[in-house]
MIMITI-381446 format. One record per residue (C-alpha): x, y, z. Coordinates in pm, 1 decimal. Layout:
+----------+----------+----------+
:        u :        v :        w :
+----------+----------+----------+
:        X :        Y :        Z :
...
+----------+----------+----------+
***
This chain:
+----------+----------+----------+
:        u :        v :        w :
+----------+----------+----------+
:  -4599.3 :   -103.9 :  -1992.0 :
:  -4511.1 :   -433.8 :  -1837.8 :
:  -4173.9 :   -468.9 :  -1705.3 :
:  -3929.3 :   -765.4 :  -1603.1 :
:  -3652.5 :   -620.3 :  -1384.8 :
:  -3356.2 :   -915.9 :  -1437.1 :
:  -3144.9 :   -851.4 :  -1131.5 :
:  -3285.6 :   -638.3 :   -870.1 :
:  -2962.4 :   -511.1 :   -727.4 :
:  -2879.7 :   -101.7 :   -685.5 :
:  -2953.6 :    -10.6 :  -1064.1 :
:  -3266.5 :   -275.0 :  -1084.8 :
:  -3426.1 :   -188.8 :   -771.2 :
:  -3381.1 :    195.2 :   -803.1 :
:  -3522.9 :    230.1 :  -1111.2 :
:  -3755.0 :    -68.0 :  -1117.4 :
:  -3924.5 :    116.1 :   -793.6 :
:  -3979.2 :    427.0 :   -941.8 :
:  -4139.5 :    258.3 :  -1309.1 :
:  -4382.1 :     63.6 :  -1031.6 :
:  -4411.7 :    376.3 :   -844.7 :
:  -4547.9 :    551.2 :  -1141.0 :
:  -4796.3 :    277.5 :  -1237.7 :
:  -4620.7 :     48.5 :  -1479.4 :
:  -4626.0 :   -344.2 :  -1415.2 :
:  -4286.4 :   -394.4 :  -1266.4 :
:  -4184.2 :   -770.5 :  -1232.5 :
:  -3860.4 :   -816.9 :  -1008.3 :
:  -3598.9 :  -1087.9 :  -1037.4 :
:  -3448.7 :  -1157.7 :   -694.0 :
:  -3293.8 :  -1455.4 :   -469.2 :
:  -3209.6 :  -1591.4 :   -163.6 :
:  -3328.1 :  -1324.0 :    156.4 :
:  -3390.7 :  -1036.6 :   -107.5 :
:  -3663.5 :  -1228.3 :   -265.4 :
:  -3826.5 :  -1325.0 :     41.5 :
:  -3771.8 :  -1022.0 :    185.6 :
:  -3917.7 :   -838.2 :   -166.4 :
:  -4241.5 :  -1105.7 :   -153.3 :
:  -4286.5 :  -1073.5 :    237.5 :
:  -4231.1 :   -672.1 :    331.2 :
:  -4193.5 :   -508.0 :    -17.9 :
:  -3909.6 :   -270.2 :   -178.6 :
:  -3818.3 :     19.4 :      8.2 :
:  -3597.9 :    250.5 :   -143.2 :
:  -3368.8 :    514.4 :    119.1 :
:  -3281.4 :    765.6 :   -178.0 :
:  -3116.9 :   1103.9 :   -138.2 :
:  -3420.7 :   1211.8 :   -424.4 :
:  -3671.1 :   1074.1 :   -141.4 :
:  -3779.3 :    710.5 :     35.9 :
:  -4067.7 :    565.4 :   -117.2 :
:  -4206.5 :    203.5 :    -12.4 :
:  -4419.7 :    -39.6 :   -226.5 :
:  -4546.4 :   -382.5 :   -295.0 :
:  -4387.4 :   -540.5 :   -592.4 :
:  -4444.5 :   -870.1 :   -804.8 :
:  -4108.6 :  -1090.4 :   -714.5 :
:  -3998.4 :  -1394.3 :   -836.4 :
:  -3669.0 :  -1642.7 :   -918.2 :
:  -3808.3 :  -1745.1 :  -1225.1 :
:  -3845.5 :  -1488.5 :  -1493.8 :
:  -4086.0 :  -1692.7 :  -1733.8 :
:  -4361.6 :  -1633.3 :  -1388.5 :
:  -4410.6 :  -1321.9 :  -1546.6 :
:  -4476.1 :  -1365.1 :  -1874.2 :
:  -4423.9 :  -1219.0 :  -2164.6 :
:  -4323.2 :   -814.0 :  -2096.3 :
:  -4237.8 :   -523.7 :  -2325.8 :
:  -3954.8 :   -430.7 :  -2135.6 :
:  -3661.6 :   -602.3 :  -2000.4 :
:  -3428.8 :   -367.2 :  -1751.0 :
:  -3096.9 :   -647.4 :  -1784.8 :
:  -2898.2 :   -601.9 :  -1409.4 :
:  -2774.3 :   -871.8 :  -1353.0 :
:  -2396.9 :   -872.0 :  -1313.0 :
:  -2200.8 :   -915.4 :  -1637.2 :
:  -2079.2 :  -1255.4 :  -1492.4 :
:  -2430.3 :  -1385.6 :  -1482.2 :
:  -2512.6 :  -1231.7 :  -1884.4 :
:  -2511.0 :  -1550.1 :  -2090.6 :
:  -2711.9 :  -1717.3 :  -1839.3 :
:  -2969.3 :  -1448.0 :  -1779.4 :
:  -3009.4 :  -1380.1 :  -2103.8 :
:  -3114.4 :  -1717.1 :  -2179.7 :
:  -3342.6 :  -1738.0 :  -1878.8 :
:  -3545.3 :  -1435.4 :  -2059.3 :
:  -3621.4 :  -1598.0 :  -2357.6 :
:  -4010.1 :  -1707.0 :  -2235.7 :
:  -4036.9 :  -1316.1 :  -2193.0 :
:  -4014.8 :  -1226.4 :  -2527.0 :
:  -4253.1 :  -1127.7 :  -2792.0 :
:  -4174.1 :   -933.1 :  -3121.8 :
:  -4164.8 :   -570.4 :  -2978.6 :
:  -3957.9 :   -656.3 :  -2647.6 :
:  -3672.0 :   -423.9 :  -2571.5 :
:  -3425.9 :   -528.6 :  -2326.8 :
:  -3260.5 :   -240.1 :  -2199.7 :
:  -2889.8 :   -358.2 :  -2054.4 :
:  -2765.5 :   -130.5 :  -1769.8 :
:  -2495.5 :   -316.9 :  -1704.6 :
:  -2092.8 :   -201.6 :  -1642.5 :
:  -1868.4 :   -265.5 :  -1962.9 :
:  -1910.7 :   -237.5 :  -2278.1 :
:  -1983.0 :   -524.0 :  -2511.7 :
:  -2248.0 :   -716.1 :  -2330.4 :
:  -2502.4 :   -559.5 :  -2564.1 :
:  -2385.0 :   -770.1 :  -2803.5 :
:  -2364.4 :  -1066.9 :  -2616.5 :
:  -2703.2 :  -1044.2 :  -2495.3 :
:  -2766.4 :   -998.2 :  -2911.3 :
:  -2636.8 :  -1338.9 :  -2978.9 :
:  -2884.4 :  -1524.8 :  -2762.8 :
:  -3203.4 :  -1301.0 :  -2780.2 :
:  -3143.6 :  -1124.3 :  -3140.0 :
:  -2932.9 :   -808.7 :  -3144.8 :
:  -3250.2 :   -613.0 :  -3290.5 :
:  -3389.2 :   -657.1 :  -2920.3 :
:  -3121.4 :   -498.5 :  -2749.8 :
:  -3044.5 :   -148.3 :  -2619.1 :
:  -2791.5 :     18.3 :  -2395.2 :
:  -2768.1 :    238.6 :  -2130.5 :
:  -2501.9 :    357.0 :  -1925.7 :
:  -2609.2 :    462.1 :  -1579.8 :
:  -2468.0 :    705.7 :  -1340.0 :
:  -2578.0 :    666.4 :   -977.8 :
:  -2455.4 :    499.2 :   -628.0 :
:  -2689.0 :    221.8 :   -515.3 :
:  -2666.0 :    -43.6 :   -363.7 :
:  -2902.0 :   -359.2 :   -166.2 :
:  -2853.0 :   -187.1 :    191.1 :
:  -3047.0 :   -495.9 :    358.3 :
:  -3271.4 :   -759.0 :    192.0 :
:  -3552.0 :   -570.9 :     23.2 :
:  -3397.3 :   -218.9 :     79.6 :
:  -3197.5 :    -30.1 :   -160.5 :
:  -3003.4 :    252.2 :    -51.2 :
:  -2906.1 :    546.2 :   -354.6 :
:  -2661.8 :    751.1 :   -146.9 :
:  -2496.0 :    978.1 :   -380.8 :
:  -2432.1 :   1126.9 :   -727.7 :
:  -2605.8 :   1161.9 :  -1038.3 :
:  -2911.6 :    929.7 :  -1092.8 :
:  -2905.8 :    946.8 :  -1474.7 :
:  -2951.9 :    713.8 :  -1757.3 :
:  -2812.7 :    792.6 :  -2118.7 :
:  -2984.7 :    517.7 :  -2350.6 :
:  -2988.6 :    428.3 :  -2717.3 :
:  -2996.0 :    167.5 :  -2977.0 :
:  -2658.4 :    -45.4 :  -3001.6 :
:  -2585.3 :    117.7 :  -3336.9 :
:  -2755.6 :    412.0 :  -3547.0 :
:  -2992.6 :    713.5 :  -3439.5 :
:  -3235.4 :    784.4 :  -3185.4 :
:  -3546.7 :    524.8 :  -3279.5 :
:  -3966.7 :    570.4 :  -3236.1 :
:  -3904.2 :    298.9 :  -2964.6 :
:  -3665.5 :    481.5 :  -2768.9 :
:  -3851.7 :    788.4 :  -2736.1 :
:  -4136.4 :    561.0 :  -2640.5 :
:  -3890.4 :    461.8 :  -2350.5 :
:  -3781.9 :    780.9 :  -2288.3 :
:  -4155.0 :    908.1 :  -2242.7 :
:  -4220.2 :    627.0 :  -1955.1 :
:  -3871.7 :    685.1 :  -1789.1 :
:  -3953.8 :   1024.3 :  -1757.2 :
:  -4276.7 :    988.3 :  -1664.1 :
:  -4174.7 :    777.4 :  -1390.5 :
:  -3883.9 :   1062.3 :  -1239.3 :
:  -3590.1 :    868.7 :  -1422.8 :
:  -3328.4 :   1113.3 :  -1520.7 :
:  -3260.9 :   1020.6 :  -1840.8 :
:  -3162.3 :   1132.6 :  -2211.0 :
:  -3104.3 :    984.6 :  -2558.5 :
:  -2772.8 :    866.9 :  -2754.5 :
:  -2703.3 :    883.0 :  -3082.0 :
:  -2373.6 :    708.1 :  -3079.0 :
:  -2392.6 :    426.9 :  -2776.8 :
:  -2051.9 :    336.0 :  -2847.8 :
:  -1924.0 :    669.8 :  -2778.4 :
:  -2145.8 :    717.7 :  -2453.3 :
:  -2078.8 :    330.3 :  -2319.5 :
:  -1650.3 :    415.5 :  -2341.7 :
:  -1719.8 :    762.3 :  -2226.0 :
:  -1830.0 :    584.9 :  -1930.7 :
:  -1599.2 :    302.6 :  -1975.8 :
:  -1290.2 :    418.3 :  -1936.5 :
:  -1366.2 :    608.8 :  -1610.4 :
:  -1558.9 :    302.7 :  -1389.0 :
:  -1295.2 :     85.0 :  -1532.3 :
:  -1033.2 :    310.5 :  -1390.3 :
:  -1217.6 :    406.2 :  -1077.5 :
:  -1300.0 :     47.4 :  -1025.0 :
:   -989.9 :   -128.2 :  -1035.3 :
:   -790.6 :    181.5 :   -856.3 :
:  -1015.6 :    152.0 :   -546.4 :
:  -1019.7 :   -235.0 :   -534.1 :
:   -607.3 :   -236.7 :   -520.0 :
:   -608.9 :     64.0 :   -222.9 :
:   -923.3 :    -33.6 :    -88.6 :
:  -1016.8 :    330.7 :    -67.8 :
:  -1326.0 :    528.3 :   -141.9 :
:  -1341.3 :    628.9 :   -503.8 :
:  -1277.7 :   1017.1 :   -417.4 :
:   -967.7 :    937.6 :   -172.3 :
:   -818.4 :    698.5 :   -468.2 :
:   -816.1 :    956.9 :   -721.0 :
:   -684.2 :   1239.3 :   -505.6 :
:   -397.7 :   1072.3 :   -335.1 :
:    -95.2 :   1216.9 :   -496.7 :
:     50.7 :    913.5 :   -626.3 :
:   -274.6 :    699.4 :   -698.2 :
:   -384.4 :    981.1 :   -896.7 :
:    -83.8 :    900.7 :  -1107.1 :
:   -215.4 :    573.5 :  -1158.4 :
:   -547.4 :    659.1 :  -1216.0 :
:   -449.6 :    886.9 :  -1501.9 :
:   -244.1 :    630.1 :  -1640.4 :
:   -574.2 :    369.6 :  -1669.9 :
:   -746.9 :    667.7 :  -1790.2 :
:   -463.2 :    689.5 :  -2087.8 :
:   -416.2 :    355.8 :  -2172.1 :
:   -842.1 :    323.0 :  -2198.4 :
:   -830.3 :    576.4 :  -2435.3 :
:   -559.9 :    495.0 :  -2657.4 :
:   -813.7 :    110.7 :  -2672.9 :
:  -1093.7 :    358.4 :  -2775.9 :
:   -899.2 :    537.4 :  -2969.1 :
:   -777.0 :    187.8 :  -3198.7 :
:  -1148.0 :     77.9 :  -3249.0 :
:  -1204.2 :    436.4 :  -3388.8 :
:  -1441.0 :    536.2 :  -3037.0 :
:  -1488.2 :    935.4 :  -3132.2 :
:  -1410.9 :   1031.0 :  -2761.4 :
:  -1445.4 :   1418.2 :  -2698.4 :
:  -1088.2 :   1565.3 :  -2615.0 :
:  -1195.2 :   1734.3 :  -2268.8 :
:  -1297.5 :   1388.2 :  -2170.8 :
:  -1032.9 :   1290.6 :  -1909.0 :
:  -1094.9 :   1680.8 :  -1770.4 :
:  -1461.4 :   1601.4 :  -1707.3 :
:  -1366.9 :   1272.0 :  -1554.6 :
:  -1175.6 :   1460.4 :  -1298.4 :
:  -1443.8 :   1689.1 :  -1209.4 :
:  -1670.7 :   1445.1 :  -1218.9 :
:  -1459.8 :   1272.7 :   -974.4 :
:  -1418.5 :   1564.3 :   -745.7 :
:  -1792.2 :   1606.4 :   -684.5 :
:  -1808.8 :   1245.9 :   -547.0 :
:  -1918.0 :   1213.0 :   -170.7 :
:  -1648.9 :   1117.5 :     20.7 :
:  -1753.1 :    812.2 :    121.5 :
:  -1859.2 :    678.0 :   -235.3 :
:  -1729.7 :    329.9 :   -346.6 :
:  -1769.4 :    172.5 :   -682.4 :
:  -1943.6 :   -141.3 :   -687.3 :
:  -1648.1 :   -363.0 :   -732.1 :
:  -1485.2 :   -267.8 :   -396.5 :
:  -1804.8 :   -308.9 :   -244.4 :
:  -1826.9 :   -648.8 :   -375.5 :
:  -1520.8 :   -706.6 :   -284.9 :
:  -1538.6 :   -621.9 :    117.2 :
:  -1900.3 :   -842.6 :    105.4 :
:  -1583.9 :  -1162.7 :     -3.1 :
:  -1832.3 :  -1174.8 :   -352.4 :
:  -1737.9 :  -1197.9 :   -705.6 :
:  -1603.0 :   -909.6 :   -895.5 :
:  -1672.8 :   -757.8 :  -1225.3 :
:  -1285.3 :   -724.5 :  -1309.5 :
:  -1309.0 :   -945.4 :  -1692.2 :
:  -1574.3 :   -664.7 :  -1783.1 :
:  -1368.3 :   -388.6 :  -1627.9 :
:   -988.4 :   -379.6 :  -1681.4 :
:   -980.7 :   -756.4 :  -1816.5 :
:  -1160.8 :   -608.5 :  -2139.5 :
:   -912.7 :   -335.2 :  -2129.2 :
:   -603.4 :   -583.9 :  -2125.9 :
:   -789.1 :   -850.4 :  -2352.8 :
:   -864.9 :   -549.9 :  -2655.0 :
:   -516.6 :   -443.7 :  -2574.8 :
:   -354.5 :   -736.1 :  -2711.7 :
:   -590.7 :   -759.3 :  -2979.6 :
:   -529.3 :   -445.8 :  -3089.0 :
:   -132.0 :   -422.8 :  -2970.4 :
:   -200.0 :   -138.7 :  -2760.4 :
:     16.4 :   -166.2 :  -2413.0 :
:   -182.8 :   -177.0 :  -2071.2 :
:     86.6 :   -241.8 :  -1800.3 :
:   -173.8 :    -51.9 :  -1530.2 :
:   -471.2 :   -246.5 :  -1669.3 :
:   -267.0 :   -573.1 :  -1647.0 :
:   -139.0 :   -526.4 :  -1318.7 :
:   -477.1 :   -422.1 :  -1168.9 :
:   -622.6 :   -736.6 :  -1388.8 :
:   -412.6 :   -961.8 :  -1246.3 :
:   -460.0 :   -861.2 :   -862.5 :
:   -867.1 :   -802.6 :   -900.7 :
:   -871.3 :  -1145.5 :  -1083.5 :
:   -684.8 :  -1320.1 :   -764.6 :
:   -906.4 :  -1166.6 :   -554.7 :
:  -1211.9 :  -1316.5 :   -756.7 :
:  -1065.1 :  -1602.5 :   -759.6 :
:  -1047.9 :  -1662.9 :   -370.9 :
:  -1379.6 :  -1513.9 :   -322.5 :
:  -1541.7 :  -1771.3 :   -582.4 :
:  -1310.5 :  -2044.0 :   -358.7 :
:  -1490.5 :  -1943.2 :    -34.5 :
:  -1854.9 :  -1926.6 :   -174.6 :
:  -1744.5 :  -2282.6 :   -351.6 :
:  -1507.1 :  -2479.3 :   -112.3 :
+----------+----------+----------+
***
């Protein structure tokens, strides 16, 4: 299978390294030192699962590699529009794109531009990050991928995915409801997220600090009460597996967004808790924790973008 990896950050690298690893024809999208660094010394991946070091195709400009048959989409959901776009030389009639990407709409927004009957979702579970240019570190947690179509049951071309995922050491499974496994997913990063980029904290620490926890279960609430107006079939013992989920983190394990936010770079926060405020209003469901965390995140975006763009 040929492969274009668009945005070889923590999610792109890890599993983009493993698909080459196996033998697919992995095409990564990098800039700046991490391309040079991918063209000049390879990807090396530091994983808890075990290191592994390769040569890998690299490139700035997606339309290098040609038309593919799969497109892993993670970039940041700041950069979809424009990525998305930057595919479209990639395509051919039986391309998948495959977006890994926080949130939970940007399926559809990737539809818009490329034609929603090429797009899939996946929500990933894992802690990874670029350690150094060319090196991705996976530190922690679960290294899973849950993947489906956008809407509808399990298809012949995602069991055709599945078969190369797993062939390739990807923990992975199949949805039959996406919408119900991206908010599952959803409303705890969103939470997480934002809670840890206010207190600056570890995601573990955040969430069992008496009186953050309070907060955190009030972002979990007001998420679900969203999910719950758009007619999301949550399970009920949803927030309890959250928790536990939680519990098992290393202690030491940050959501993207605060790491983001230490590096002085831009945030996901309109994907996160801005699409929690934003469907709030639409739908006249209250989310004072949401808003509050909204509009501190979205400051803080705003004076990184300032210093990357005086």
């Amino acid at each position: 299978m040929k492969i274009l990896v668009m945005g070889t950050g923590g999610i792109g690298g890890y599993f983009g390294g493993l698909l080459a690893k196996s033998g697919e024809e992995v095409y990564f999208v990098a800039r700046g030192e991490h391309l040079k660094a991918l063209k000049n010394q390879g990807l090396s991946v530091k994983s808890v699962a075990g290191d592994f070091w390769l040569r890998v195709n690299a490139t700035d400009r997606p339309e290098e590699a040609g038309p593919v048959d799969l497109v892993l989409f993670c970039v940041k959901t700041y950069d979809t529009e424009t990525a998305a776009k930057q595919i479209l030389p990639n395509l051919h009639s039986q391309t998948v794109v495959l977006t890994l990407q926080n949130g939970v709409d940007h399926g559809e927004k990737i539809g818009k531009i490329v034609g929603p009957d090429k797009v899939m979702a996946g929500a990933v579970y894992i802690e990874s990050s670029v350690h150094a240019p060319g090196v991705i570190s996976q530190t922690a947690g679960l290294r899973k991928v849950i993947f489906g179509e956008l809407q509808g049951p399990v298809t012949a071309r995602a069991r055709d995915l599945l078969s190369t995922f797993q062939k390739a050491g990807i923990l992975c499974e199949l949805s039959e409801d996406m919408r119900k496994t991206l908010w599952s997913k959803f409303i705890m990063i969103s939470a997480v997220s934002g809670l840890t980029g206010l207190t600056r904290t570890p995601m573990r620490e955040a969430v069992e600090f008496p009186e953050t926890r309070e907060i955190f279960l009030a972002a979990l609430k007001e998420s679900m009460e969203v999910a719950k107006a758009l007619s999301i079939p949550l399970d009920p013992d949803l927030v309890d597996r959250i928790l536990a989920g939680v519990s098992n983190f290393n202690k030491e394990s940050k959501a993207s967004l605060l790491r983001d936010l230490e590096k002085e770079k831009r945030v996901e926060v309109e994907a996160l808790s801005g699409t929690v405020v934003r469907l709030g209003k639409e739908l006249s469901v209250p989310t004072p924790v949401h808003q509050v965390i909204y509009a501190c995140l979205k400051l803080a975006d705003e004076r990184n973008r300032a210093r990357a763009h005086p």
